[in-house]
C-alpha positions, 0 to 999 in steps of 0.5 A: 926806895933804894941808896942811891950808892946801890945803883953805882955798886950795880953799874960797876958790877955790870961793868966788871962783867963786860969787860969779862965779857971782852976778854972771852971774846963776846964783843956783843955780850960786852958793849951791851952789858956797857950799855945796860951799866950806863942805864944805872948811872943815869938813873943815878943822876936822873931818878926814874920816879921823878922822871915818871913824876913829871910825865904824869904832870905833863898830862896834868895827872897830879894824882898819879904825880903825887903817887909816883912821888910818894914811892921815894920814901927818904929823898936824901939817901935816894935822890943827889942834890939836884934830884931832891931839887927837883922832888921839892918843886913838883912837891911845891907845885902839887901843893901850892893848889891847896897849902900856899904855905907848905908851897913855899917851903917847898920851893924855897928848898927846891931852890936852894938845893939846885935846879939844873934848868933855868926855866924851872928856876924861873918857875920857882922864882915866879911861883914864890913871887905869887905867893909873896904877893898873896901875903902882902909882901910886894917888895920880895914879890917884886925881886922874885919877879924880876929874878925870873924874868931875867932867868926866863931866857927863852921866854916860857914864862913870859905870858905869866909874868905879864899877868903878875906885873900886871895883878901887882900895878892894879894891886898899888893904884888906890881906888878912884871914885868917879862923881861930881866930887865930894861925899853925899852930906856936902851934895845934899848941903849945896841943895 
């Protein structure tokens, strides 16, 4: 995987060369390589093996997900801060099917360095929030809640945020025992 400094040096470079281009007299040749520079830099703020990554998760491919991951060997010389954003929460959501423990790191740093999306920060919210209910942690499960519904603006999320409020007011009703009252010695006593 290549510096993400030399996708800038590239689109500067085919950037020299359109305007070399202009000041031959090739108008075409010159807007087309200007073209082809800002394909450079958008890859540069949009990787393309997490671009492939979230089209293979898409069509709920997690193994061809996992692959194209994999193909980004050192995220921090490759990816800006919101790429290796984005690389720790599709790690997050690959592995919260296996190890809810590594999940949590993953998500935890996929939020601390940055999504751009607020429904993607409230998946995270929402996915940490499970994970904190699962280890006993009701009160930082509740606030994880809470900060992805207020994040989920456009109301993605709102059917698994039912479901999780729901699972955690079952989880705090204590048992109810159904009966004449009592244990069975006090019943076979009233005989």
């Amino acid at each position: 995987m290549y510096n993400k400094i030399i996708k800038l040096i590239i689109a500067a470079g085919i950037f020299a060369y359109a305007i070399y281009q202009f000041t031959e007299n090739n108008i075409g040749n010159g807007i087309m390589f200007i073209l082809l520079s800002g394909v450079f830099v958008f890859l540069y703020f949009k990787n393309e093996f997490i671009l492939l990554a979230f089209l293979r998760l898409r069509k709920q491919d997690f193994e061809g997900a996992t692959k194209w991951l994999s193909k980004i060997k050192n995220p921090e010389s490759a990816l800006v801060r919101k790429q290796q954003g984005y690389y720790n929460y599709l790690h997050g959501i690959m592995v919260s099917q296996t190890n809810m423990n590594e999940a949590e790191k993953y998500f935890k740093n996929a939020i601390s360095l940055g999504l751009s999306m607020n429904h993607d920060l409230a998946m995270a919210k929402l996915n940490l929030s499970g994970i904190a209910f699962s280890k006993r942690r009701k009160q930082e499960a509740a606030k994880l809640l809470s900060e992805a519904q207020k994040l989920d603006k456009q109301g993605m999320l709102t059917e698994q945020i039912k479901m999780m409020k729901e699972n955690m007011k079952r989880a705090q009703m204590p048992n109810q025992h159904f009966g004449s009252g009592g244990s069975i010695r006090q019943q076979k006593r009233r005989s």
